[in-house]
FITORZA-474375 format. One record per residue: z, y, x of N, C-alpha, C, O in turn; residue number from 1. Coordinates in pm, whole numbers, plus 50000, padded with zeros to 5 digits. Atoms other than C-alpha are relative to their C-alpha. Last residue first. Layout:
<pts>
Z|Y|X|Z|Y|X|Z|Y|X|Z|Y|X|NUM
...
</pts>
This chain:
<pts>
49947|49885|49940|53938|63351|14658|50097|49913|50105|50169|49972|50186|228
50149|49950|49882|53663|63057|14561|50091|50178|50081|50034|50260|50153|227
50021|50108|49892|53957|62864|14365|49896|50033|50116|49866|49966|50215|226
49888|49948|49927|54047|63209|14182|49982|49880|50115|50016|49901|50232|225
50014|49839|49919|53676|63241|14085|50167|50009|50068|50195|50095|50150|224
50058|50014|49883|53652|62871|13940|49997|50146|50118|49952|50154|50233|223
49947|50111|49854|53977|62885|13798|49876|50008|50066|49892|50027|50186|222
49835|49944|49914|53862|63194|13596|50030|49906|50097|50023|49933|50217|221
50016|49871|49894|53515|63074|13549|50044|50022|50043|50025|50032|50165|220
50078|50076|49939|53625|62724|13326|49978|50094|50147|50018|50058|50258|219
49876|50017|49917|53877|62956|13171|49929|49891|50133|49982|49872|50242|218
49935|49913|49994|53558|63141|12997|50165|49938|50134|50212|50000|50230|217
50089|49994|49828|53384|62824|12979|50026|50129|50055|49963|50152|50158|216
50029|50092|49915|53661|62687|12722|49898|50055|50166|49909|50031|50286|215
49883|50007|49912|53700|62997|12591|50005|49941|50072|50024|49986|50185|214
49965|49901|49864|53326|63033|12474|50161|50023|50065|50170|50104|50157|213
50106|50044|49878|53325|62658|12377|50011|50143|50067|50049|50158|50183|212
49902|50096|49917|53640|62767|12115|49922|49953|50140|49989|49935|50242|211
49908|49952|49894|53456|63075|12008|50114|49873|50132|50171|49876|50241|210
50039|49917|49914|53156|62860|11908|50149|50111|50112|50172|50121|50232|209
50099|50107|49827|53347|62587|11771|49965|50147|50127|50022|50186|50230|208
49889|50036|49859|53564|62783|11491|49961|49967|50109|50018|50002|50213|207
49900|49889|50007|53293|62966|11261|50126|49991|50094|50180|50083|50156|206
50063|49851|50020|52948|62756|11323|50107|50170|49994|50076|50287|50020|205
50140|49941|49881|53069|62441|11418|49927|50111|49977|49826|50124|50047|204
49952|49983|49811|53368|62454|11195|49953|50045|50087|49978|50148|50149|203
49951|49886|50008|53122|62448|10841|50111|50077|50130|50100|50192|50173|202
50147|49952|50044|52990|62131|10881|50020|50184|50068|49983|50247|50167|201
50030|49992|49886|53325|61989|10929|49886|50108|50053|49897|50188|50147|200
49887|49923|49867|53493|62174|10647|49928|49943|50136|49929|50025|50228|199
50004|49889|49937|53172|62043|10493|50060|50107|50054|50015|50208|50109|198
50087|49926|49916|53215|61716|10536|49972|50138|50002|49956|50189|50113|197
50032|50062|49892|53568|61689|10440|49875|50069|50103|49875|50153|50193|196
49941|49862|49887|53483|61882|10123|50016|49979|50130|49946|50051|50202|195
50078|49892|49975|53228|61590|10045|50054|50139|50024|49991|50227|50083|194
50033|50032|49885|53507|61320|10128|49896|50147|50026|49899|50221|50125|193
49915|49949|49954|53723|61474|09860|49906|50007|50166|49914|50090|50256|192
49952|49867|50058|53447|61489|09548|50126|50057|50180|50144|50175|50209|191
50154|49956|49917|53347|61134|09695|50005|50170|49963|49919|50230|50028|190
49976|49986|49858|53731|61016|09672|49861|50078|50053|49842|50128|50164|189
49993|50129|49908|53758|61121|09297|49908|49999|50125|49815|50079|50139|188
50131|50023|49882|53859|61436|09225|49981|49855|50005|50076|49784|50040|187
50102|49872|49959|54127|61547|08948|49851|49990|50011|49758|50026|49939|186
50090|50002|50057|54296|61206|08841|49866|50150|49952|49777|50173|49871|185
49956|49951|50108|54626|61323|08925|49858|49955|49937|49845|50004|49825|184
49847|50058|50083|54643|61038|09195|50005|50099|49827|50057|50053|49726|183
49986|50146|50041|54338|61172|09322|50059|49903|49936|50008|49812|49870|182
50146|50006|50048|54349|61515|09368|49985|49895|49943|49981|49897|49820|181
50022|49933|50158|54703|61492|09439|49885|49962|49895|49881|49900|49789|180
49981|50141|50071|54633|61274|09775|49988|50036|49828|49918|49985|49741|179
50138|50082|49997|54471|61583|09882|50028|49859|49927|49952|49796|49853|178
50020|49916|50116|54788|61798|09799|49871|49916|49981|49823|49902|49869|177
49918|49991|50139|55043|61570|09964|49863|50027|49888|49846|49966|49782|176
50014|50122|50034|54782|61619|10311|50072|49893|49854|50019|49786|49822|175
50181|49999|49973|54779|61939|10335|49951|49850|49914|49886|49815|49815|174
50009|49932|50116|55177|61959|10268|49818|49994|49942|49765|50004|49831|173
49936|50083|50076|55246|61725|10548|49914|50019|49908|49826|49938|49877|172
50065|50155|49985|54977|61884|10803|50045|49936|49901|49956|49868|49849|171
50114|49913|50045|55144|62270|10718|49901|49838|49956|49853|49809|49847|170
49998|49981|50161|55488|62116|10763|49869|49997|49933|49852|49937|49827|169
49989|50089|50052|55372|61971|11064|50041|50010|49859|50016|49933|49766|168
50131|50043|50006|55190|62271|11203|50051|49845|49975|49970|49763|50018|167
50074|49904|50077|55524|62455|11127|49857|49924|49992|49802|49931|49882|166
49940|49983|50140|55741|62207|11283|49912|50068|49876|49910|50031|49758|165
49972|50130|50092|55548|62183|11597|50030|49985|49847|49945|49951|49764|164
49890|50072|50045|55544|62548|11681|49968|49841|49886|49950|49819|49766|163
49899|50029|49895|55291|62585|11964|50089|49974|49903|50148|49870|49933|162
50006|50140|49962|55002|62559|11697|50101|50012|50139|50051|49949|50232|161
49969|50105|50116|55073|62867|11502|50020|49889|50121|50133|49872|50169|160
49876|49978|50045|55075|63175|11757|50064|49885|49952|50182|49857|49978|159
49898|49979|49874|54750|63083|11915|50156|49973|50013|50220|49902|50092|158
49901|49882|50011|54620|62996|11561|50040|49980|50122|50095|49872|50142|157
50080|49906|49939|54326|62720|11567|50090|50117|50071|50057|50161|50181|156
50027|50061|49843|54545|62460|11469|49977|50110|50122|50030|50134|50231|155
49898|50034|49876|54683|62669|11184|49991|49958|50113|50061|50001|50205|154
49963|49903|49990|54342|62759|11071|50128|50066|50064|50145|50164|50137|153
50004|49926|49894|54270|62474|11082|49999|50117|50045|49958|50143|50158|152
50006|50020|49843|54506|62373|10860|49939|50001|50115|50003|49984|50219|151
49854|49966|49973|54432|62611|10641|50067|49921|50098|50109|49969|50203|150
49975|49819|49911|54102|62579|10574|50103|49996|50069|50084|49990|50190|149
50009|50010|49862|54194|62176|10521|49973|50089|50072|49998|50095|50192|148
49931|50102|49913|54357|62266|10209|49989|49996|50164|50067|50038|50250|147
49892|49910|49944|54105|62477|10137|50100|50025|50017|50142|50135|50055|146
50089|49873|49900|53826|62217|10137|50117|50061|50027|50179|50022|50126|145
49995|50117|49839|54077|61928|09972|49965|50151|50108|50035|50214|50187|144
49815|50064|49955|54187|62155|09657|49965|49966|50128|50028|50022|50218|143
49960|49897|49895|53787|62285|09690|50183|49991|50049|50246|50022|50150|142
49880|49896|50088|53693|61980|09564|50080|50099|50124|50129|50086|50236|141
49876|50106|49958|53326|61902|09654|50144|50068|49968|50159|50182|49925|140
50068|50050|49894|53213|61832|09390|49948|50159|50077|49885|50243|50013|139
49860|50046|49908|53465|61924|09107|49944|49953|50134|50028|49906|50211|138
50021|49906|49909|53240|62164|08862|50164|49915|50101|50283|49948|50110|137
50116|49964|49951|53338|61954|08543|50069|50074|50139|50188|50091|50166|136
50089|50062|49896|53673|61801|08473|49837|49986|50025|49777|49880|50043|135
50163|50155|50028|53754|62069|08282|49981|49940|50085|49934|49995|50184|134
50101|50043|49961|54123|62275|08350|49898|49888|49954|49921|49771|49922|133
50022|49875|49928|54349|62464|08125|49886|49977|50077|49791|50054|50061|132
50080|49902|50061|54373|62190|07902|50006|50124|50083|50035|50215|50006|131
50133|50023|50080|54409|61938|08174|49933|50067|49868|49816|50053|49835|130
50073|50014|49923|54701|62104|08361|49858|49974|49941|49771|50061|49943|129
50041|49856|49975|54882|62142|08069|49860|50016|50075|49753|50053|50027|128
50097|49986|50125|54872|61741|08009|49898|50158|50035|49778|50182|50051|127
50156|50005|49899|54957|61755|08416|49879|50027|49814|49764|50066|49792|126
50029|49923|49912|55262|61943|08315|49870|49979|50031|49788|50062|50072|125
50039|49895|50089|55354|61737|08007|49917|50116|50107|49832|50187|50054|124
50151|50059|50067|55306|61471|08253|49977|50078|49921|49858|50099|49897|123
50112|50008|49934|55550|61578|08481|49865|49971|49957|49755|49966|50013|122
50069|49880|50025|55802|61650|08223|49905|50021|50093|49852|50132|50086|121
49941|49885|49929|55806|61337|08114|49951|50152|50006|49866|50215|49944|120
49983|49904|50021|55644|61051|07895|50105|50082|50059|50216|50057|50011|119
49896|49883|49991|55496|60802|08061|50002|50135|49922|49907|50213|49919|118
49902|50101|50001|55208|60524|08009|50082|50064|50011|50128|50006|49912|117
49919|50039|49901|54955|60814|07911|50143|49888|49960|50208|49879|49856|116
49869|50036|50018|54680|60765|07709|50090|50013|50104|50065|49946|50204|115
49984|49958|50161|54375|60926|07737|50101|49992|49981|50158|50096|49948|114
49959|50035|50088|54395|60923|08134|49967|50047|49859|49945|50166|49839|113
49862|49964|50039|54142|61133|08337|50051|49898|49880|49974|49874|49787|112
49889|50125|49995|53853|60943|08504|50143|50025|49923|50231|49940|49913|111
49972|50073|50119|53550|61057|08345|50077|49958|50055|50078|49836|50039|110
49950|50147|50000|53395|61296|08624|50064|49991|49898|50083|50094|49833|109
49891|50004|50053|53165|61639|08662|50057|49826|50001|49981|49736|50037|108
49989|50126|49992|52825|61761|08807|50197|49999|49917|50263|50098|49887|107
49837|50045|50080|52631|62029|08730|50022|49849|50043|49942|49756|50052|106
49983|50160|49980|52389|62014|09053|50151|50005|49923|50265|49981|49962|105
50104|50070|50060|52217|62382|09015|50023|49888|50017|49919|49827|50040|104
50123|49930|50087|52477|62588|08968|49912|49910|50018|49890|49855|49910|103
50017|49986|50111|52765|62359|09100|49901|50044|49858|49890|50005|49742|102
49975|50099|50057|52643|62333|09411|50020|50022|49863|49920|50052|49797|101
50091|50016|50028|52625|62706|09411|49931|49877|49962|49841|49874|49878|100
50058|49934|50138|52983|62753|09315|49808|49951|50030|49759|49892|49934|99
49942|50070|50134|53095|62488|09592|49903|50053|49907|49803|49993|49871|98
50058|50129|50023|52871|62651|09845|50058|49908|49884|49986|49845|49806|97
50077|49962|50072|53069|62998|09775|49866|49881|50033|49761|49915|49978|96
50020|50028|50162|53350|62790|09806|49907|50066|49916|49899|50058|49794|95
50003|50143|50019|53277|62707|10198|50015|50036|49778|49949|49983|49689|94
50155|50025|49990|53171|63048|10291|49976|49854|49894|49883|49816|49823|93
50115|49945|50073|53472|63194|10125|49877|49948|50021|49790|49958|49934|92
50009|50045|50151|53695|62953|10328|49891|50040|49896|49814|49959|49843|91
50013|50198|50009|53551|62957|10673|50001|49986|49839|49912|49946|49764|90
50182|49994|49921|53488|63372|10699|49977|49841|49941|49883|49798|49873|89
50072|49969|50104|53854|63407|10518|49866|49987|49968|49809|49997|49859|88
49963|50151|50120|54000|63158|10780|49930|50072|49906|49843|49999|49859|87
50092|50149|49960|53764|63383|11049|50034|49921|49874|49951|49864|49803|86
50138|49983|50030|53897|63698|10925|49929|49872|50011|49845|49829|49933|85
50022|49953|50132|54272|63630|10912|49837|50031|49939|49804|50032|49820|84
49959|50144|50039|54263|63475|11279|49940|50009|49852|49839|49949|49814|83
50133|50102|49959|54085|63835|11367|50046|49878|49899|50001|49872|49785|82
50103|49913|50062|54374|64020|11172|49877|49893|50034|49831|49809|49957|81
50150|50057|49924|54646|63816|11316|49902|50041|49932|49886|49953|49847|80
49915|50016|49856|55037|63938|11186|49846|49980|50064|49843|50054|50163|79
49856|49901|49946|55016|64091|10810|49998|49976|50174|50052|50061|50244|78
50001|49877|50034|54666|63909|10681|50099|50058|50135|50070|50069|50254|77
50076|49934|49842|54754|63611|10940|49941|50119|49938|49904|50198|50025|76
49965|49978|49882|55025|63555|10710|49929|50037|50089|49967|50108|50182|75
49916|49900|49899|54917|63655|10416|50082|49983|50100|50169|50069|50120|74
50047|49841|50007|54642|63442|10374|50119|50102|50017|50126|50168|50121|73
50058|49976|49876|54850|63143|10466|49924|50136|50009|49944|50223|50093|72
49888|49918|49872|55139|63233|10219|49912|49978|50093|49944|50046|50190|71
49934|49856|49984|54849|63264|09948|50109|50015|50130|50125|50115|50199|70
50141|49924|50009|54663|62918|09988|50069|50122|50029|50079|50149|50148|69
50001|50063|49839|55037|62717|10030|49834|50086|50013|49809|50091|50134|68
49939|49956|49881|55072|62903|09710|50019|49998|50148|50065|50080|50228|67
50017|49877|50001|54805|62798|09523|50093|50072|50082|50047|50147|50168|66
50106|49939|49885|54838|62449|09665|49991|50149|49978|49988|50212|50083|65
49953|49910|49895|55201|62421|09514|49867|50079|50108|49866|50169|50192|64
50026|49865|49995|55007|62297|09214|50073|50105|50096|50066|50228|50083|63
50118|49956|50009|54925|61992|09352|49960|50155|49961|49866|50229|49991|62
50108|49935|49914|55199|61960|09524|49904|50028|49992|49841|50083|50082|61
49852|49891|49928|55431|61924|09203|49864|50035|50170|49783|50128|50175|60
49989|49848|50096|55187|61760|08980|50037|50087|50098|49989|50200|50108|59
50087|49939|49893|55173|61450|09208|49951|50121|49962|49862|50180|50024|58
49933|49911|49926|55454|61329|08986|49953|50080|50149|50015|50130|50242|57
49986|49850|50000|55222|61260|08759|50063|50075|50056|50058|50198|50048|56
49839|49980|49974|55102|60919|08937|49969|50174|49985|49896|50252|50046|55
50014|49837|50019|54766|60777|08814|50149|50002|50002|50228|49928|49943|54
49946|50000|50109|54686|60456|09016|50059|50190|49931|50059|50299|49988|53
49904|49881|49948|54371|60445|09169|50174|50025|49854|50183|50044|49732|52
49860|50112|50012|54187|60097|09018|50124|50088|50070|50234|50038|50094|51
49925|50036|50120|53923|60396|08865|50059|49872|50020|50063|49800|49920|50
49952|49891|50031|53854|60563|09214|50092|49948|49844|50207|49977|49813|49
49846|49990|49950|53782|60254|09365|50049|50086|49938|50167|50054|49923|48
49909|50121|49993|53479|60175|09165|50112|50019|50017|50194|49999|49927|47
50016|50112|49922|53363|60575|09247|50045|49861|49876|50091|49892|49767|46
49881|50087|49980|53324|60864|09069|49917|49867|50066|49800|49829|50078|45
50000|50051|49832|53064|61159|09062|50160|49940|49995|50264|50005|49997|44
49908|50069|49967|52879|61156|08665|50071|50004|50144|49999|49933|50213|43
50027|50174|49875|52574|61374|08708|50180|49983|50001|50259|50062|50053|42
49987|50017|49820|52637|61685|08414|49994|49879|50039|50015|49786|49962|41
50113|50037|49909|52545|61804|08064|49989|49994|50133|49914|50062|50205|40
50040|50136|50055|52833|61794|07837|49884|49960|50081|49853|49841|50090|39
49957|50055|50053|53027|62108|07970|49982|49853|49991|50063|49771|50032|38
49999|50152|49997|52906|62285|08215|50094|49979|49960|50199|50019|50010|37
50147|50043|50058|52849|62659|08016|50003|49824|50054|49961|49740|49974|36
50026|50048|50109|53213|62722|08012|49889|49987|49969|49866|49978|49849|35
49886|50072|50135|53355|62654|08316|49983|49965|49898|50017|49856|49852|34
49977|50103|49932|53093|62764|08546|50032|49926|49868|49975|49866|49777|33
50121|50052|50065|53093|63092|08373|49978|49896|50014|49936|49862|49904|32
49967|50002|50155|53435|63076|08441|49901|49998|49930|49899|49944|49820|31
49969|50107|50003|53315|63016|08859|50016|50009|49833|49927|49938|49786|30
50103|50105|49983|53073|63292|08882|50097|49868|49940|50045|49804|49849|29
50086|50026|50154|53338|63535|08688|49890|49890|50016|49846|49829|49918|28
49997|50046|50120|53561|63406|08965|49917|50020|49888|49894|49930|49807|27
49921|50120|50061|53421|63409|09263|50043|49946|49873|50006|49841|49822|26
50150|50072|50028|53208|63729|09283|50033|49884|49965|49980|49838|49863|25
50040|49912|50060|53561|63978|09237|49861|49919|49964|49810|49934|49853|24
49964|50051|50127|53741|63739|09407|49899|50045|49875|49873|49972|49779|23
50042|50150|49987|53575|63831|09733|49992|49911|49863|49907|49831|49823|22
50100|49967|50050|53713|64155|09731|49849|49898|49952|49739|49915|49900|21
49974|50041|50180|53985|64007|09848|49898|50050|49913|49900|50002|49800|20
50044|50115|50046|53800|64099|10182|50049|49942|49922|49982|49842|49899|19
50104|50053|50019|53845|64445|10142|49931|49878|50007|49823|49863|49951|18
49960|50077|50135|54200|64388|10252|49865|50017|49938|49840|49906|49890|17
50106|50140|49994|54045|64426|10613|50042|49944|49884|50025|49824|49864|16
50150|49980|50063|54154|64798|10617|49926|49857|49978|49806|49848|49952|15
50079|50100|50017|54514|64751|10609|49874|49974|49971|49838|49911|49871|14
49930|50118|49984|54679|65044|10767|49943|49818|50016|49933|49741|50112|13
50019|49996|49864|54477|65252|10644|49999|49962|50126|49917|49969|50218|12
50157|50026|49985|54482|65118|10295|49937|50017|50201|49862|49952|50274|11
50013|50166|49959|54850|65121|10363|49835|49958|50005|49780|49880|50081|10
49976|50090|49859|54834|65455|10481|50028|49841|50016|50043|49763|50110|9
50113|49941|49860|54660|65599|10190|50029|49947|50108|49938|49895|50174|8
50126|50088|50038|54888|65380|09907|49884|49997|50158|49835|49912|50232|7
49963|50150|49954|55187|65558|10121|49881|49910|49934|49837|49827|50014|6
50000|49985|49822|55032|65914|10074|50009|49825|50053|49930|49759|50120|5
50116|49977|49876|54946|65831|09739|49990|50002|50116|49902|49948|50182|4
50060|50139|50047|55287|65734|09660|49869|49979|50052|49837|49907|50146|3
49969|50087|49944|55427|66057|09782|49953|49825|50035|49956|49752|50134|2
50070|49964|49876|55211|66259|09587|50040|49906|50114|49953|49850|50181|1
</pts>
């Protein structure tokens, strides 16, 4: 009974966890994804992409993104509710364009090693890595996209962007995981540029607007204390 009670007041508590609920359309769309594009997709690599050199020790941030994904969600979960709605508003919008991309523009790339020049345990890692994941369904890559959620999401943050340190960790780590993509032979650069654009794309409609109404919001204030 006890338990219930405490389930009841965290639900109560936390009523905006309904947006994990999210997962719920995400993934079976995406595993279907998975296993119907296979053999029939638009090539998306570059020239440059195949004189990139492949470094496995880009393993290590690449898969730290899942976590650097989860401690931002629960932080502005637990402390900024709004903040927490908007990054969920930005990201979800942005990977439920991925998945549809995907549906009707299979696309996929040919750059992953056959052979590797190293044997470690970074490479056994990225081997892993490659049977678990297809290089189908990679345009644009959501590594980069929600990646860059997150830092603006930090920018954006009242709380966040006064501590330096923290919106430089956040910038380092952002930026580690994007190179990843690349270096592990994930994404190549047109897979990174097209999250890019539509983190921009995607701004002006979920971050901009409140930021212009503050802007003319403080714009008023001084002008009303300069007219007292």
């Amino acid at each position: 009974m006890k338990q219930k009670n405490k389930f009841t007041e965290f639900l109560g508590k936390y009523k905006h966890a309904w947006v994990f609920l999210y997962i719920l359309i995400y993934m079976p769309w995406f595993l279907y994804l998975e296993r119907h594009v296979t053999t029939q997709y638009y090539v998306i690599q570059t020239e440059f992409d195949q004189h990139l050199p492949f470094i496995e020790y880009f393993i290590v941030p690449y898969l730290m993104w899942f976590a650097f994904i989860a401690a931002a969600f629960l932080y502005f979960f637990f402390t900024d509710v709004p903040e927490f709605y908007r990054m969920a508003k930005f990201m979800f919008t942005g990977m439920t364009v991925f998945l549809i991309i995907s549906t009707i523009f299979p696309n996929g790339q040919d750059l992953r090693p056959v052979v590797f020049e190293s044997d470690n345990i970074f490479v056994d890692m990225v081997r892993m890595l490659y049977r678990a994941d297809t290089c189908t369904n990679v345009f644009p890559s959501l590594h980069v996209f929600n990646s860059l959620s997150v830092c603006i999401a930090v920018h954006e943050s009242e709380s966040l962007r006064r501590r330096r340190w923290v919106c430089a960790g956040v910038y380092i780590m952002a930026g580690l995981i994007i190179l990843a993509t690349v270096f592990l032979k994930q994404h190549s650069i047109i897979d990174g540029m097209g999250a890019a654009f539509m983190a921009y794309v995607l701004y002006q409609f979920v971050y901009a607007p409140q930021k212009r109404h503050s802007v003319q919001y403080a714009k008023q204030k001084r002008a009303l204390m300069q007219n007292k």
